[in-house]
TIKOLDREN-427703 format. One record per residue: x, y, z of N, C-alpha, C, O in turn; residue in three letters. Coordinates in steps of 0.05 Angstrom, whole numbers, plus 32768, in hexadecimal, padded with zeros to 4 digits. Atoms other than C-alpha are relative to their C-alpha. Example, Ala and Ser with C-alpha at 12.3 -4.5 7.8 and 13.67 -1.06 7.14 Angstrom:
REM TIKOLDREN-427703
80127FE8800080F67FA6809C80128018800080278018800DALA/7FF07FE87FFF81117FEB808F7FF18016800E7FFB802C8012SER/
***
This chain:
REM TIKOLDREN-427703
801C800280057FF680D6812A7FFA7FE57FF2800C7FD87FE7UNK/8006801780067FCD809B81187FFE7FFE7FDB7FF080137FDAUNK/80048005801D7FC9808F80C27FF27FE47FFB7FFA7FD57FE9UNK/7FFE8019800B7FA3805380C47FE67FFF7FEB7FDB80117FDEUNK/80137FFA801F7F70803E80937FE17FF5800B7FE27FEA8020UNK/801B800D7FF47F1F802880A07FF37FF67FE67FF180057FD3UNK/8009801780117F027FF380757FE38001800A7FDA80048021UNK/8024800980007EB17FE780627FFB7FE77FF37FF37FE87FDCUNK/80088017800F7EA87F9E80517FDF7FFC80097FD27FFD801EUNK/802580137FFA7E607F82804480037FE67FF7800A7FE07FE1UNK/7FFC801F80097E617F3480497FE97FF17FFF7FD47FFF8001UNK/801580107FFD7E327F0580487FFB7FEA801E80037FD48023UNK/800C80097FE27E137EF680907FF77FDF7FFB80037FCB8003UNK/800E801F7FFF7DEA7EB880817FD97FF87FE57FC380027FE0UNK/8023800B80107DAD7E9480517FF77FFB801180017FF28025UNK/801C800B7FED7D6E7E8880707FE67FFE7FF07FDB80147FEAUNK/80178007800E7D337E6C804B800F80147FE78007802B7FE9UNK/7FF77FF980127D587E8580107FFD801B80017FFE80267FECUNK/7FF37FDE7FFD7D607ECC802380187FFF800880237FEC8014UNK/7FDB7FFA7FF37DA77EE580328003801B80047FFD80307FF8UNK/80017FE27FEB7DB57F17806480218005800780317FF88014UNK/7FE27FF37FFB7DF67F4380628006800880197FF68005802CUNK/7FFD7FEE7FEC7E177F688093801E80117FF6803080067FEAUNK/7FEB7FF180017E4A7FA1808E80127FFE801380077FFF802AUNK/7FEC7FF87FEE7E8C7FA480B3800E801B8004800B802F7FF5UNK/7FEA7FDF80017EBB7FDF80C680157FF4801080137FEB8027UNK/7FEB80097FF47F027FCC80CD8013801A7FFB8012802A7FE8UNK/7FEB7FED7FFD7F3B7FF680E480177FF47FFE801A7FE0800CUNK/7FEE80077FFF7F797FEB80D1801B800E80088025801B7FF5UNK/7FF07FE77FFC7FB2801380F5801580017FFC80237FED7FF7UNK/7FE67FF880157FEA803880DD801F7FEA800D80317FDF8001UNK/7FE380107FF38021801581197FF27FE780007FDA7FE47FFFUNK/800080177FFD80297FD0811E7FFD7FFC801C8005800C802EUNK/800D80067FE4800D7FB18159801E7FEF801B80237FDA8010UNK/7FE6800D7FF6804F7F94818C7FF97FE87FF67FE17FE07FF7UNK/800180257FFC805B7F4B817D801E7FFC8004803180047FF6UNK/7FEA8004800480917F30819780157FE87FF2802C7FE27FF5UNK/7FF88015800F809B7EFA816A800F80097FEB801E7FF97FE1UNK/7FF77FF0801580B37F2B8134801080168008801D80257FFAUNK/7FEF7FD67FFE80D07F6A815C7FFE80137FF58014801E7FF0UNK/800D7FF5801F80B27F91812C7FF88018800C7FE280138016UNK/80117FF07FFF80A27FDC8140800080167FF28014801A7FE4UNK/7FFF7FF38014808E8012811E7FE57FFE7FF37FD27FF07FFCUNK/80177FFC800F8059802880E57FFE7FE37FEB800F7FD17FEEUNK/80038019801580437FF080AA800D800C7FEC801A7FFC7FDEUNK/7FEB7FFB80178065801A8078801A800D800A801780228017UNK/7FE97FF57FF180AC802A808D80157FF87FE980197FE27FDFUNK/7FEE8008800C80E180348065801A80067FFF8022801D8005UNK/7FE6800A7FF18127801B806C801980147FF6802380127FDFUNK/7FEA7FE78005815F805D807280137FF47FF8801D7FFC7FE2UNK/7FEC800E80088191802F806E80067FF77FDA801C7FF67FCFUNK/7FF5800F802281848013801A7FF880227FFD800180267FE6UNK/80087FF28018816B805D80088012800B7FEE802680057FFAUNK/7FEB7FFA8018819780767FD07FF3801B7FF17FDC801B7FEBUNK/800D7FEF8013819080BC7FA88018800B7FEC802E800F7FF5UNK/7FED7FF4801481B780D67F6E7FFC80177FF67FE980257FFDUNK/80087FE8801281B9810B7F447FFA7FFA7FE27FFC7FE57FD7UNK/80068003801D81A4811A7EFE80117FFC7FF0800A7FF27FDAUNK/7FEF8006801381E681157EDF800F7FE8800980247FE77FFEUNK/7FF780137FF881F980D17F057FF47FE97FF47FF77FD17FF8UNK/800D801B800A81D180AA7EDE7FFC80047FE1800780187FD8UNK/80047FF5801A81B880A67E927FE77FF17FF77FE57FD97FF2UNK/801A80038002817180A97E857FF97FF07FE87FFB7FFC7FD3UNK/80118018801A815280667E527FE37FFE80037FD87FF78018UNK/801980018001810E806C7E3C7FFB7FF27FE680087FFC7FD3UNK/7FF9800F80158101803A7E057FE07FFC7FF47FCD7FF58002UNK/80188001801680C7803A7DCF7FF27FE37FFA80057FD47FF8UNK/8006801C800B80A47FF77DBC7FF3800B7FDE7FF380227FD7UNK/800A7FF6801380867FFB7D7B7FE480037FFE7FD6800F7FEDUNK/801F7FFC800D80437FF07D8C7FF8801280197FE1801C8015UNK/80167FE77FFC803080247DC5801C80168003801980238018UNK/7FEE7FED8002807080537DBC7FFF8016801B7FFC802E801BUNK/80097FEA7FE9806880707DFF8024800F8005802C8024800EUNK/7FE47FE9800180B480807DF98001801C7FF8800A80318002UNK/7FF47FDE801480B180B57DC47FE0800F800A7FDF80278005UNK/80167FE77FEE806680D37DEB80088005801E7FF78011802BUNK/80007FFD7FE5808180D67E2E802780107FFB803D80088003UNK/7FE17FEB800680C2810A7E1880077FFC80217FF37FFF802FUNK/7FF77FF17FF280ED810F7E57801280177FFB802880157FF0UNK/7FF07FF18006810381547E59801F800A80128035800F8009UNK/7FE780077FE2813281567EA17FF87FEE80157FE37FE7801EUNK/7FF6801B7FE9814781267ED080058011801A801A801D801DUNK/7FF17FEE7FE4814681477F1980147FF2801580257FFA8024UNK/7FE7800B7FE68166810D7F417FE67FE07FFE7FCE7FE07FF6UNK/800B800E7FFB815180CA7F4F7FFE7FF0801F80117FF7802EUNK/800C80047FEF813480A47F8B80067FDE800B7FEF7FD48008UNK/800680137FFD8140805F7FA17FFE7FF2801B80127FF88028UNK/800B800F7FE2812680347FE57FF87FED7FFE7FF17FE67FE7UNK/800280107FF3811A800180017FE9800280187FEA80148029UNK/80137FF57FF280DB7FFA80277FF27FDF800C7FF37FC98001UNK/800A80177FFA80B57FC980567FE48002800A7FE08012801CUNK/801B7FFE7FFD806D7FC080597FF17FE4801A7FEF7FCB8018UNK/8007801E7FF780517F95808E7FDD800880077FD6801D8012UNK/801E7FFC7FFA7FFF7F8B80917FF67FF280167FEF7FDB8015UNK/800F80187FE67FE57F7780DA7FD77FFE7FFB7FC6800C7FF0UNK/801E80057FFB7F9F7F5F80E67FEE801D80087FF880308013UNK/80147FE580047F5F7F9680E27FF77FF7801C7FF87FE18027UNK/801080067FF17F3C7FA581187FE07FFD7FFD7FD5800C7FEEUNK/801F7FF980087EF27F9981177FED801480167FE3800B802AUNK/80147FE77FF57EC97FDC81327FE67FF380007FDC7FF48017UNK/8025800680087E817FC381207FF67FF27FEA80047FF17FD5UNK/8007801380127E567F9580F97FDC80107FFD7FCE80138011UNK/801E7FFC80037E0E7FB080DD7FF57FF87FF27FFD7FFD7FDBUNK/8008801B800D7DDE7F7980C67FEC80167FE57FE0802B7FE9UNK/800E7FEF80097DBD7F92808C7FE77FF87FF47FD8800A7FEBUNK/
***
């Protein structure tokens, strides 16, 4: 399925006798990347890479949470357990929006 996203920009169209007249856009931006073959690139814009992901357990590591003195968020943010941790590697690529429509306003 598609996840992509739709954008509302209002820009500025043009002055005329010192009025200025907007117009609204609607851009789509979609979830797969469009082919290019300059890049070989396919796939979604957020994709992330199986190969770096890494997971541990709670007793493979040893949890540091460190206080400053002036907002002590160490000693208000208690951790009480550790379930496992998470790490990836991820690649974001942003192609060009499409433009749907322009309405002058």
């Amino acid at each position: 399925s598609d996840w992509g996203k739709f954008s509302v920009k209002t820009v500025i169209a043009g002055v005329h006798d010192d009025q200025i007249s907007y117009a609204r856009n609607l851009w789509y931006l979609p979830s797969t990347i469009p082919p290019t073959p300059t890049f070989g690139i396919k796939g979604h814009r957020f994709m992330i890479k199986s190969e770096y992901t890494r997971t541990s357990r709670a007793a493979s590591f040893k949890w540091f949470f460190q206080a400053t003195p002036f907002d002590r968020l160490g000693n208000i943010l208690r951790i009480k357990e550790v379930e496992g941790l998470i790490s990836f590697v991820m690649d974001l690529y942003i192609p060009y929006a499409n433009l749907l429509g322009t309405v002058s306003l």
